[in-house]
mmCIF file of the N, C-alpha and C atoms, coordinates in Angstrom:
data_MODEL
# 
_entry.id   MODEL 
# 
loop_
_atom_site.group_PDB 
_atom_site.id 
_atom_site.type_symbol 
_atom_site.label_atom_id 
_atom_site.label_alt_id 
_atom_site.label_comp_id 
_atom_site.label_asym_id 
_atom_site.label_entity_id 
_atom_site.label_seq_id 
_atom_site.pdbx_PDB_ins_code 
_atom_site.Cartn_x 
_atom_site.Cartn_y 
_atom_site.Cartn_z 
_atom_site.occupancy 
_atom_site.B_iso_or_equiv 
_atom_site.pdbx_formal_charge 
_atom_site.auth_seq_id 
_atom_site.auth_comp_id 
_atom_site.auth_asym_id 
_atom_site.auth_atom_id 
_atom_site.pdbx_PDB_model_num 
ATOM 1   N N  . UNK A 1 1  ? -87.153 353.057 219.647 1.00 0.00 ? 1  UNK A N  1 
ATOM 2   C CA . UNK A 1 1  ? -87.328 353.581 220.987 1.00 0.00 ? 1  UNK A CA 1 
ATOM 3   C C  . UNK A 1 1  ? -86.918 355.044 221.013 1.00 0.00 ? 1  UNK A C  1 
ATOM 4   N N  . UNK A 1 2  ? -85.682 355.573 220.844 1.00 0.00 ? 2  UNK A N  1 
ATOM 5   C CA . UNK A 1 2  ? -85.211 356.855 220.532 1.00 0.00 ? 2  UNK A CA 1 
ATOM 6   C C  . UNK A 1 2  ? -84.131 356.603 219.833 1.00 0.00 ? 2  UNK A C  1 
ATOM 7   N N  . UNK A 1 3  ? -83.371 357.803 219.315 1.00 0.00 ? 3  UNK A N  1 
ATOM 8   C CA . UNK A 1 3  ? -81.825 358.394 218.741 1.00 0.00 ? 3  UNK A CA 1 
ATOM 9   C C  . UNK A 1 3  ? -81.284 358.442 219.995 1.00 0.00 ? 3  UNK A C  1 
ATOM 10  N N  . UNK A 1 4  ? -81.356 358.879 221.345 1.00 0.00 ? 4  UNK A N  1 
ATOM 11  C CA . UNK A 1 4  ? -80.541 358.956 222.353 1.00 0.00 ? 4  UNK A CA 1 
ATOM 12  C C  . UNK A 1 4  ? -79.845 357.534 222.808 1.00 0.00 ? 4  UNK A C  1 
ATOM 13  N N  . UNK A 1 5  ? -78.786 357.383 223.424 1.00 0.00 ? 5  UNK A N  1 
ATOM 14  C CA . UNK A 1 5  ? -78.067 356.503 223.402 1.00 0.00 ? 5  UNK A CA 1 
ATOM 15  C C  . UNK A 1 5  ? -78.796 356.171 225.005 1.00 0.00 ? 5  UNK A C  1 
ATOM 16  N N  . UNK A 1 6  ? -79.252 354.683 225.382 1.00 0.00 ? 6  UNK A N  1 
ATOM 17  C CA . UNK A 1 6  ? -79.460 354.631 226.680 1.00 0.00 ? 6  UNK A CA 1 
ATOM 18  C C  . UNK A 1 6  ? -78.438 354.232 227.399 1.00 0.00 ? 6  UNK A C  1 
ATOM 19  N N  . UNK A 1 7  ? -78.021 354.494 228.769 1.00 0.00 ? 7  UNK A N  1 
ATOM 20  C CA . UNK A 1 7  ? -77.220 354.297 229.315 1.00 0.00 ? 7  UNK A CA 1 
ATOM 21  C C  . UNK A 1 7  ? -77.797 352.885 230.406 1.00 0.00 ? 7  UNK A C  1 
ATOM 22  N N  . UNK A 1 8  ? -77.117 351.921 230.123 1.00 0.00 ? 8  UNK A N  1 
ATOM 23  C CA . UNK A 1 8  ? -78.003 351.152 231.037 1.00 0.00 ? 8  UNK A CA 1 
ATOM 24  C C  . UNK A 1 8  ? -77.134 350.664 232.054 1.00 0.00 ? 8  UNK A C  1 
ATOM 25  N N  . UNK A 1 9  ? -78.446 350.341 233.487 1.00 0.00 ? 9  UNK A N  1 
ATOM 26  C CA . UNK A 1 9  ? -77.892 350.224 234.589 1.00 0.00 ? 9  UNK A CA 1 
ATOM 27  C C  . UNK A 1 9  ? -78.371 349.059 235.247 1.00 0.00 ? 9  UNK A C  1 
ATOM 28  N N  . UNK A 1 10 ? -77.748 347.952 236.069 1.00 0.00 ? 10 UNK A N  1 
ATOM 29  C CA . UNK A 1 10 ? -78.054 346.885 236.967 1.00 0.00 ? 10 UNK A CA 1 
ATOM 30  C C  . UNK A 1 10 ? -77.739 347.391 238.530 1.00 0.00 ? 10 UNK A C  1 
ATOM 31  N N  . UNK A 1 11 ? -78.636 346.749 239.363 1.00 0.00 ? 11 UNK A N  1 
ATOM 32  C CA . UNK A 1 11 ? -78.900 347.060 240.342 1.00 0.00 ? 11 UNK A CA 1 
ATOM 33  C C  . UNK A 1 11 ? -77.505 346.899 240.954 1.00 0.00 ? 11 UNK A C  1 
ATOM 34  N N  . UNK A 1 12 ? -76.676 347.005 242.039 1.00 0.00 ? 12 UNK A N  1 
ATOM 35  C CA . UNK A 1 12 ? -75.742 346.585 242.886 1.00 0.00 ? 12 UNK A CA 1 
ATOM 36  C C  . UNK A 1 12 ? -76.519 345.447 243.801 1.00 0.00 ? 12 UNK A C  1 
ATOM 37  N N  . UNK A 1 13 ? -77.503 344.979 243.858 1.00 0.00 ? 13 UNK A N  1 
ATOM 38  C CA . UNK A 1 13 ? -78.296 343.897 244.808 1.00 0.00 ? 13 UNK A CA 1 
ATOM 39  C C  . UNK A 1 13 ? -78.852 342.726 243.678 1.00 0.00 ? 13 UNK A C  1 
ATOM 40  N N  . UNK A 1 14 ? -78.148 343.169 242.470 1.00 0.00 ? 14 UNK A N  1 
ATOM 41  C CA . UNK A 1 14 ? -78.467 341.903 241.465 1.00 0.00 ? 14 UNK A CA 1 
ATOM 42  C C  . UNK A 1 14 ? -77.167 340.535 241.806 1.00 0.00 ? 14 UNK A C  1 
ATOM 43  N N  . UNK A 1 15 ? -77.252 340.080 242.584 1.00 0.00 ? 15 UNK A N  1 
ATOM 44  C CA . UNK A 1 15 ? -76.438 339.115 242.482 1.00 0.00 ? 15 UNK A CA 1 
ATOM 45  C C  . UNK A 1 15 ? -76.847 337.937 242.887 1.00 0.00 ? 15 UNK A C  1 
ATOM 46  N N  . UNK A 1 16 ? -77.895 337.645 242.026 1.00 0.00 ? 16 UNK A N  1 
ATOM 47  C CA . UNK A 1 16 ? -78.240 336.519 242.569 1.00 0.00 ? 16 UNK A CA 1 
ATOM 48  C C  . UNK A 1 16 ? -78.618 335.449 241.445 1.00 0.00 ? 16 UNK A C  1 
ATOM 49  N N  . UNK A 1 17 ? -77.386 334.938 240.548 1.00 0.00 ? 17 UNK A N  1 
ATOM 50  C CA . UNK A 1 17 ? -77.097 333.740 239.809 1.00 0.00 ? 17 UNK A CA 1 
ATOM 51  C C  . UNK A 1 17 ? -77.785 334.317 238.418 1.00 0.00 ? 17 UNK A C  1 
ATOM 52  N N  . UNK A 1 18 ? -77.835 335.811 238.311 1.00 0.00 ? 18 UNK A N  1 
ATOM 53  C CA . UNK A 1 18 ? -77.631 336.232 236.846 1.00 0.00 ? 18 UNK A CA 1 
ATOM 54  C C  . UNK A 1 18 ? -79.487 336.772 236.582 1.00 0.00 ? 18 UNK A C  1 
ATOM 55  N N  . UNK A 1 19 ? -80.487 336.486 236.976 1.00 0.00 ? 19 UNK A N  1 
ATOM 56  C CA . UNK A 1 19 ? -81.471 336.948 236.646 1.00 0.00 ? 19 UNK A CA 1 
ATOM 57  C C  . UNK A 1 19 ? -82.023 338.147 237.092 1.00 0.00 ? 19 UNK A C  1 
ATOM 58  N N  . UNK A 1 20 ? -81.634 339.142 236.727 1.00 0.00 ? 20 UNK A N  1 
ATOM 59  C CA . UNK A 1 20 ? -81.393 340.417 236.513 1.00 0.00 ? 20 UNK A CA 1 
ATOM 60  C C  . UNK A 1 20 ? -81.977 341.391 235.212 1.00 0.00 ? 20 UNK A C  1 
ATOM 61  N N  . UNK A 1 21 ? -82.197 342.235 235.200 1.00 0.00 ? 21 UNK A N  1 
ATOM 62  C CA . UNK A 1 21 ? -82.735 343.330 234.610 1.00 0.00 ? 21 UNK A CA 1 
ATOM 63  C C  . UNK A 1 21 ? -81.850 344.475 234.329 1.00 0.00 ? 21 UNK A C  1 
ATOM 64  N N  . UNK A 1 22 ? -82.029 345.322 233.689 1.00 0.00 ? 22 UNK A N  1 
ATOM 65  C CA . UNK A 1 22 ? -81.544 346.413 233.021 1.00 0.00 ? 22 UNK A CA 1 
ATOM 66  C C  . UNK A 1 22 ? -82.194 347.467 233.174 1.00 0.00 ? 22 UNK A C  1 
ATOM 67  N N  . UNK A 1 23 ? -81.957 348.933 233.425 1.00 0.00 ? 23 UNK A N  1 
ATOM 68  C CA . UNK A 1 23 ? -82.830 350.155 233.355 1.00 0.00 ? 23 UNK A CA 1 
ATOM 69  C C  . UNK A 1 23 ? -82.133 350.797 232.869 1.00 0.00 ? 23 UNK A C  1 
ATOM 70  N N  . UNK A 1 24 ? -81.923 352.290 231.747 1.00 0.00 ? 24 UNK A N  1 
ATOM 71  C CA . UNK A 1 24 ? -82.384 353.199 231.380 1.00 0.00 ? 24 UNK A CA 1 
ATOM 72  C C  . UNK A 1 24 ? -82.684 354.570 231.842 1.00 0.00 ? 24 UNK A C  1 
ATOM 73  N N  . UNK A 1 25 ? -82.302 354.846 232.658 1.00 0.00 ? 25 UNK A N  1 
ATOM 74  C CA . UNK A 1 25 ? -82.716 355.964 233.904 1.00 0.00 ? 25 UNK A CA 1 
ATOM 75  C C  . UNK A 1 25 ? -82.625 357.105 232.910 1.00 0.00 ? 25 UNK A C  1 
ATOM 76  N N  . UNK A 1 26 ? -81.459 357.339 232.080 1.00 0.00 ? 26 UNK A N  1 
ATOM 77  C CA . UNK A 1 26 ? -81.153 358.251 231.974 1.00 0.00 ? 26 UNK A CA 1 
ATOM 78  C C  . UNK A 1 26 ? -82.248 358.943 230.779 1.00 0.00 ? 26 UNK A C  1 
ATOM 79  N N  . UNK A 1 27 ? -83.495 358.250 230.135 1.00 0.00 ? 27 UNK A N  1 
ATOM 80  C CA . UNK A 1 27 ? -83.877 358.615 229.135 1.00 0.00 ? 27 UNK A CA 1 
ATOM 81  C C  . UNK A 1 27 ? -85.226 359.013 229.827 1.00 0.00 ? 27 UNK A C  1 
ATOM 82  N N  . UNK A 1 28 ? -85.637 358.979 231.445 1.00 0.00 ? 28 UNK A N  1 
ATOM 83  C CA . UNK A 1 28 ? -86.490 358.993 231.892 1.00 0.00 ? 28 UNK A CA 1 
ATOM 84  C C  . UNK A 1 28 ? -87.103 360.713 231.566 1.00 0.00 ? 28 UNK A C  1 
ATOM 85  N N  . UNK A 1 29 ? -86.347 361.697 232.100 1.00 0.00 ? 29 UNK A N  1 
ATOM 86  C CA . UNK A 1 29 ? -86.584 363.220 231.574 1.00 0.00 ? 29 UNK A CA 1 
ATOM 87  C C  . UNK A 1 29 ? -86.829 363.443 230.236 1.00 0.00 ? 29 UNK A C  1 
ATOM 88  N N  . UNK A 1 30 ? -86.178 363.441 229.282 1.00 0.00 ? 30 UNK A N  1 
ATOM 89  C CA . UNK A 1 30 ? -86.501 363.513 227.877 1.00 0.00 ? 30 UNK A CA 1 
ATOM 90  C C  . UNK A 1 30 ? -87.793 362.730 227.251 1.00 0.00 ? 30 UNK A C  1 
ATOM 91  N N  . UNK A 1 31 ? -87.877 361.283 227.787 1.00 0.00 ? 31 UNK A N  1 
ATOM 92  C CA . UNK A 1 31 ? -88.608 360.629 227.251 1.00 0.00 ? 31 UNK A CA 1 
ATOM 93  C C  . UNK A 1 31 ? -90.009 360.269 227.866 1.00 0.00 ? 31 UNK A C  1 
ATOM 94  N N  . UNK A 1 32 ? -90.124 360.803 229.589 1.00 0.00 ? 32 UNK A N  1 
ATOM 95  C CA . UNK A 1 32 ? -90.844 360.008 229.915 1.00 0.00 ? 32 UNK A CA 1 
ATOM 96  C C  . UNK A 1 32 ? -91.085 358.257 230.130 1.00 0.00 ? 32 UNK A C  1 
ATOM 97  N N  . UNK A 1 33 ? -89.976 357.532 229.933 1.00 0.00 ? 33 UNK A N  1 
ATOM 98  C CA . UNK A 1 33 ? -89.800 356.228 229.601 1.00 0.00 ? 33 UNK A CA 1 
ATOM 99  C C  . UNK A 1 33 ? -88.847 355.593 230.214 1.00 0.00 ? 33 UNK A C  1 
ATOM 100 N N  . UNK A 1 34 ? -89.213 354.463 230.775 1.00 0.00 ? 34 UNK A N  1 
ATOM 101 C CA . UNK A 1 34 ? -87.943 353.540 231.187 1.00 0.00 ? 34 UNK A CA 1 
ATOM 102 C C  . UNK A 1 34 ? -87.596 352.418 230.557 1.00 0.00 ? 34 UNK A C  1 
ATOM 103 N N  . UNK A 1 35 ? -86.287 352.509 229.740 1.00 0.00 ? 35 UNK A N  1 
ATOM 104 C CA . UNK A 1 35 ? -86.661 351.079 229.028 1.00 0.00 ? 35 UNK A CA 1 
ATOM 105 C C  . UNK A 1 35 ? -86.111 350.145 229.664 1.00 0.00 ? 35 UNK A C  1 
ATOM 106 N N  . UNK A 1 36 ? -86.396 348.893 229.523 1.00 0.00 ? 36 UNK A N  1 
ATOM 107 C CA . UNK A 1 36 ? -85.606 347.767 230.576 1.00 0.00 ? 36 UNK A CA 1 
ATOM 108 C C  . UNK A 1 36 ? -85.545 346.612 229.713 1.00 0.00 ? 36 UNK A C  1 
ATOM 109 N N  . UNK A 1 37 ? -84.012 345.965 230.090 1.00 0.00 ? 37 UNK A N  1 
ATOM 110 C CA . UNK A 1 37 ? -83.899 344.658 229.413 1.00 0.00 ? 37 UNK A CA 1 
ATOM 111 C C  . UNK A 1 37 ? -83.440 343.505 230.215 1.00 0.00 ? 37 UNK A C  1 
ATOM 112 N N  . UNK A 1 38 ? -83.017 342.563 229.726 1.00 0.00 ? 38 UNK A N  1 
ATOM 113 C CA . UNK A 1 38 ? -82.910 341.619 230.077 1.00 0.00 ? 38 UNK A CA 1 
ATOM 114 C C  . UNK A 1 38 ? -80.942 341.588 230.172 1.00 0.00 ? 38 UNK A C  1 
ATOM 115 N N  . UNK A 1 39 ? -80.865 341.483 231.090 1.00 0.00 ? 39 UNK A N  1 
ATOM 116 C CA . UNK A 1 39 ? -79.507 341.711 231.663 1.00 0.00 ? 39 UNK A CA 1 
ATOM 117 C C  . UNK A 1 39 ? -78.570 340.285 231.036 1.00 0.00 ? 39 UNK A C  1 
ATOM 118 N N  . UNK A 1 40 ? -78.975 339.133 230.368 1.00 0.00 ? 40 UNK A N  1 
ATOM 119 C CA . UNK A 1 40 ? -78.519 338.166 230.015 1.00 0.00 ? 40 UNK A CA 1 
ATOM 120 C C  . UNK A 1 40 ? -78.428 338.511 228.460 1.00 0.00 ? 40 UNK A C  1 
ATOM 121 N N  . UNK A 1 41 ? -79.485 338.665 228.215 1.00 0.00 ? 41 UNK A N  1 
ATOM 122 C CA . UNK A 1 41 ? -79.697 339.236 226.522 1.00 0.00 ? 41 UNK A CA 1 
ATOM 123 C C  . UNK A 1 41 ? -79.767 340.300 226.093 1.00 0.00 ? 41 UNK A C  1 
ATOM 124 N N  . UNK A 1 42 ? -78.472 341.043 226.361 1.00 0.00 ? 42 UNK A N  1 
ATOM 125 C CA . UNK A 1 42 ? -78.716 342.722 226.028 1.00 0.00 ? 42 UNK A CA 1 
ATOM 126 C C  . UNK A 1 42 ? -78.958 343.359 224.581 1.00 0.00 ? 42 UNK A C  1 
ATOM 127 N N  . UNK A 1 43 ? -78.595 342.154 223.325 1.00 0.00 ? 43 UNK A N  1 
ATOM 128 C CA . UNK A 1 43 ? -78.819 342.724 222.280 1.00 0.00 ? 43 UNK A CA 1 
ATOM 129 C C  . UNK A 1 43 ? -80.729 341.923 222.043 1.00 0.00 ? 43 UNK A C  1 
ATOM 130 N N  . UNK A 1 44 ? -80.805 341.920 223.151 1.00 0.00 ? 44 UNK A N  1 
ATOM 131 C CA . UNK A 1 44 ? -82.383 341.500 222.653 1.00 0.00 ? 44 UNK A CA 1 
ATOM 132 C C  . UNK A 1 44 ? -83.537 342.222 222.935 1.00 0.00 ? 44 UNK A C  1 
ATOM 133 N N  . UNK A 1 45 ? -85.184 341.918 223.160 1.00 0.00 ? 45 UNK A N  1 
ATOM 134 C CA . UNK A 1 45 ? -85.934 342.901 223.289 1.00 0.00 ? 45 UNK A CA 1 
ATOM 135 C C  . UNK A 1 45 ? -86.154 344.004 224.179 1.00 0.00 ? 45 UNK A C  1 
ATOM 136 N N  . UNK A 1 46 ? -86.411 345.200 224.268 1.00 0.00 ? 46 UNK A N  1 
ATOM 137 C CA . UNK A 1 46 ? -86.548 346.350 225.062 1.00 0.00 ? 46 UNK A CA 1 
ATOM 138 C C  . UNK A 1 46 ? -87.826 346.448 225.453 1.00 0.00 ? 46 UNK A C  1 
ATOM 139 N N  . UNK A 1 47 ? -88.461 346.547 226.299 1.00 0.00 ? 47 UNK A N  1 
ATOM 140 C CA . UNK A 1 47 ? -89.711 346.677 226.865 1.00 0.00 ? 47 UNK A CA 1 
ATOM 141 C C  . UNK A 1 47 ? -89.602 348.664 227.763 1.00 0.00 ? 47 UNK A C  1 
ATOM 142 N N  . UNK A 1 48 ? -90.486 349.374 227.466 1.00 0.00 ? 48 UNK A N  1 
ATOM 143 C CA . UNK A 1 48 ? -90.582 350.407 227.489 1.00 0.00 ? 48 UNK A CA 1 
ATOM 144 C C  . UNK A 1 48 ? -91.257 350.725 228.677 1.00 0.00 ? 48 UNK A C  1 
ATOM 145 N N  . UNK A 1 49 ? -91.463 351.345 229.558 1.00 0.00 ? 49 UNK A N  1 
ATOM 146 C CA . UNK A 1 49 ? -92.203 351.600 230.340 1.00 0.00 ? 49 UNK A CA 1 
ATOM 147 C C  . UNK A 1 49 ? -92.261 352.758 231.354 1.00 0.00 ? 49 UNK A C  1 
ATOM 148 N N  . UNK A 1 50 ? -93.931 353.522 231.038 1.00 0.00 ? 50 UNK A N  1 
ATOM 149 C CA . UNK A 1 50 ? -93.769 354.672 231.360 1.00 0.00 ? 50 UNK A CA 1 
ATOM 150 C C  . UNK A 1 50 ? -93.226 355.037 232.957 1.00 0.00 ? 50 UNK A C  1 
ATOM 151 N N  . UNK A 1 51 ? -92.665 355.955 232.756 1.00 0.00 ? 51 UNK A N  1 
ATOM 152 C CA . UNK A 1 51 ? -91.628 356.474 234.099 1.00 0.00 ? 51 UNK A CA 1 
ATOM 153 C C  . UNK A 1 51 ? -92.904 356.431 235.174 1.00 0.00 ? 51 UNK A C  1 
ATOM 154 N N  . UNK A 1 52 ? -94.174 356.598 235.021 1.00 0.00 ? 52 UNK A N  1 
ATOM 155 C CA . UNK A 1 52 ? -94.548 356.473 236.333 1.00 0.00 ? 52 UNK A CA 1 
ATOM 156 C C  . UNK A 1 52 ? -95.207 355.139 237.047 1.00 0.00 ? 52 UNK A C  1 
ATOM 157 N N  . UNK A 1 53 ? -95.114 354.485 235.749 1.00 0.00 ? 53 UNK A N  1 
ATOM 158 C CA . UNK A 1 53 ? -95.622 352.878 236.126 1.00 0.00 ? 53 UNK A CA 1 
ATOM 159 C C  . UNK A 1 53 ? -94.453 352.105 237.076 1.00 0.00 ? 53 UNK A C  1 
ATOM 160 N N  . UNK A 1 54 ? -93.310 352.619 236.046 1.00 0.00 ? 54 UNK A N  1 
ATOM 161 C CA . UNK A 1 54 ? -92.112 352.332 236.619 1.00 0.00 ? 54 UNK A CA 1 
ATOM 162 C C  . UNK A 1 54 ? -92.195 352.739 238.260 1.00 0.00 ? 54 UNK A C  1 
ATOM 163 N N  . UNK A 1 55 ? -92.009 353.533 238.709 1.00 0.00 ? 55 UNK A N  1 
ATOM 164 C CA . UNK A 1 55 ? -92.144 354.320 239.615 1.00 0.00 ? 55 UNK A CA 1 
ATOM 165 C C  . UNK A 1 55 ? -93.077 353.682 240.709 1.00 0.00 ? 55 UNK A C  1 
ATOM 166 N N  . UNK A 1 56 ? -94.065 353.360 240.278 1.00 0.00 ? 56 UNK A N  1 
ATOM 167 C CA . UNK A 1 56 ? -95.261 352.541 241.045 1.00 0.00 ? 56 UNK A CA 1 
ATOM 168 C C  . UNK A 1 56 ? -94.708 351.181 241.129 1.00 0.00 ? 56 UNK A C  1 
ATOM 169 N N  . UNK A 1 57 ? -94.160 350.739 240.262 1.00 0.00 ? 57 UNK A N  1 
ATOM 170 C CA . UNK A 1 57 ? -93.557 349.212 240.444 1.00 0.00 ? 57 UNK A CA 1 
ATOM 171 C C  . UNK A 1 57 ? -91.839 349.116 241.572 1.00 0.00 ? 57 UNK A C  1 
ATOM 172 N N  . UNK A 1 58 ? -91.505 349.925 241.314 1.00 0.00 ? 58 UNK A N  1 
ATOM 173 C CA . UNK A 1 58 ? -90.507 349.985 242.671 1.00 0.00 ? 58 UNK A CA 1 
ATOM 174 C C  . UNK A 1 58 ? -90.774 350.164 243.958 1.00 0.00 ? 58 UNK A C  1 
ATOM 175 N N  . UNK A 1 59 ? -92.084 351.382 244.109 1.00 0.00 ? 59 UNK A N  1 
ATOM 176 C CA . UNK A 1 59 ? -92.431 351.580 245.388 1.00 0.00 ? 59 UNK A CA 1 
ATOM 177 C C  . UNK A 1 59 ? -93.286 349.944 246.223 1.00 0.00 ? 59 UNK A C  1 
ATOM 178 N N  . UNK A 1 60 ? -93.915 348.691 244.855 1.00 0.00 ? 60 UNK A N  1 
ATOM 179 C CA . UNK A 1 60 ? -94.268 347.940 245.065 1.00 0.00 ? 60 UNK A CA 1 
ATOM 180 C C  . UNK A 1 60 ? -93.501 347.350 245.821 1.00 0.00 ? 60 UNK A C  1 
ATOM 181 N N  . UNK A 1 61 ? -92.297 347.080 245.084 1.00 0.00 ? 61 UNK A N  1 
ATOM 182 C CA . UNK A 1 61 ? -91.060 346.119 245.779 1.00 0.00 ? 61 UNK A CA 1 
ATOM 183 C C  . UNK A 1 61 ? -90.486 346.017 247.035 1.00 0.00 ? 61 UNK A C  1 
ATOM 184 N N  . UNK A 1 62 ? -90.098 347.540 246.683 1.00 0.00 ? 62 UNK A N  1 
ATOM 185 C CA . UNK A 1 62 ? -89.746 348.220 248.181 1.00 0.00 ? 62 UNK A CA 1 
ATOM 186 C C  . UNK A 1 62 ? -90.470 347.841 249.307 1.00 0.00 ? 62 UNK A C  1 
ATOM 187 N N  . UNK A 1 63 ? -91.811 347.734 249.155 1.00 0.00 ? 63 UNK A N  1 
ATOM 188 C CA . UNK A 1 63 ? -92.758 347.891 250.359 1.00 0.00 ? 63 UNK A CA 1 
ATOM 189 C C  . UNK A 1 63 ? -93.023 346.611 251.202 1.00 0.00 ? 63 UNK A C  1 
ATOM 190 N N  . UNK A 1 64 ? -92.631 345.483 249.339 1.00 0.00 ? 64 UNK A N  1 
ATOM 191 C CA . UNK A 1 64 ? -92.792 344.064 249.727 1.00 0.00 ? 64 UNK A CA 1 
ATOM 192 C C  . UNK A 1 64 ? -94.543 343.714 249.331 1.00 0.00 ? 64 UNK A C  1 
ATOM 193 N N  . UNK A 1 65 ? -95.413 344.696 248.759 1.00 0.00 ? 65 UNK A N  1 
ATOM 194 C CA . UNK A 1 65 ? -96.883 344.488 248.458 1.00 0.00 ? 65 UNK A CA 1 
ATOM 195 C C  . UNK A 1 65 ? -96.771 343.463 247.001 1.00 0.00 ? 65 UNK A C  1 
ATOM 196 N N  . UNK A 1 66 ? -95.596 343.256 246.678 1.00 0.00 ? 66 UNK A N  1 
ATOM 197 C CA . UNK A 1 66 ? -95.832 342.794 245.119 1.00 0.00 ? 66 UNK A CA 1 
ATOM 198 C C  . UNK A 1 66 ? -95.548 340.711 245.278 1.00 0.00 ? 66 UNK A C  1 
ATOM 199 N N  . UNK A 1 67 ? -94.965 340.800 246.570 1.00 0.00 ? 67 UNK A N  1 
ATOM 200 C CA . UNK A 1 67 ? -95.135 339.222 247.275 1.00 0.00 ? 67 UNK A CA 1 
ATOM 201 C C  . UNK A 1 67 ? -93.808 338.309 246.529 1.00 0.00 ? 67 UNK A C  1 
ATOM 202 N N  . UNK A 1 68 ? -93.875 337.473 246.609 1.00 0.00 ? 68 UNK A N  1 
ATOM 203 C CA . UNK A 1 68 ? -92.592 336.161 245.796 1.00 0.00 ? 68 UNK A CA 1 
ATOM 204 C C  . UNK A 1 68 ? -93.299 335.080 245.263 1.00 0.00 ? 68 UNK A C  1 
ATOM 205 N N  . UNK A 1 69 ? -92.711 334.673 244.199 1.00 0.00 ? 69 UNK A N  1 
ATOM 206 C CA . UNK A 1 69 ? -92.392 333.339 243.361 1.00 0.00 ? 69 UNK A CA 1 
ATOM 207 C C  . UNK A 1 69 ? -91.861 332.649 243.623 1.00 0.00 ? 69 UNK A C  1 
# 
């Protein structure tokens, strides 16, 4: 993914019985990239994703257009 060390971050509204995510913010400038993991399995896979997809997928959430499971 890179040499830079990611700094990773969970939401403060993750509390809800552990299924949770991970972000990366900080590699977003340098890299263009958000990487995100799995907040249960942190030594496990990284999924990459470009800062503006990212970006489009929050404004989803936010808005409530992306619906529930």
């Amino acid at each position: 993914m890179t040499t830079e060390t990611p700094h990773w971050h969970k939401s403060s509204y993750s509390d809800n019985g552990g299924n949770c995510v991970e972000v990366a913010a900080n590699l977003i400038g340098m890299h263009g990239t958000v990487p995100v993991r799995d907040s249960k399995n942190p030594g496990g896979p990284v999924l990459t994703v470009p800062a503006e997809a990212f970006a489009s997928f929050v404004i989803g959430v936010k808005s409530g257009h992306l619906g529930t499971v």
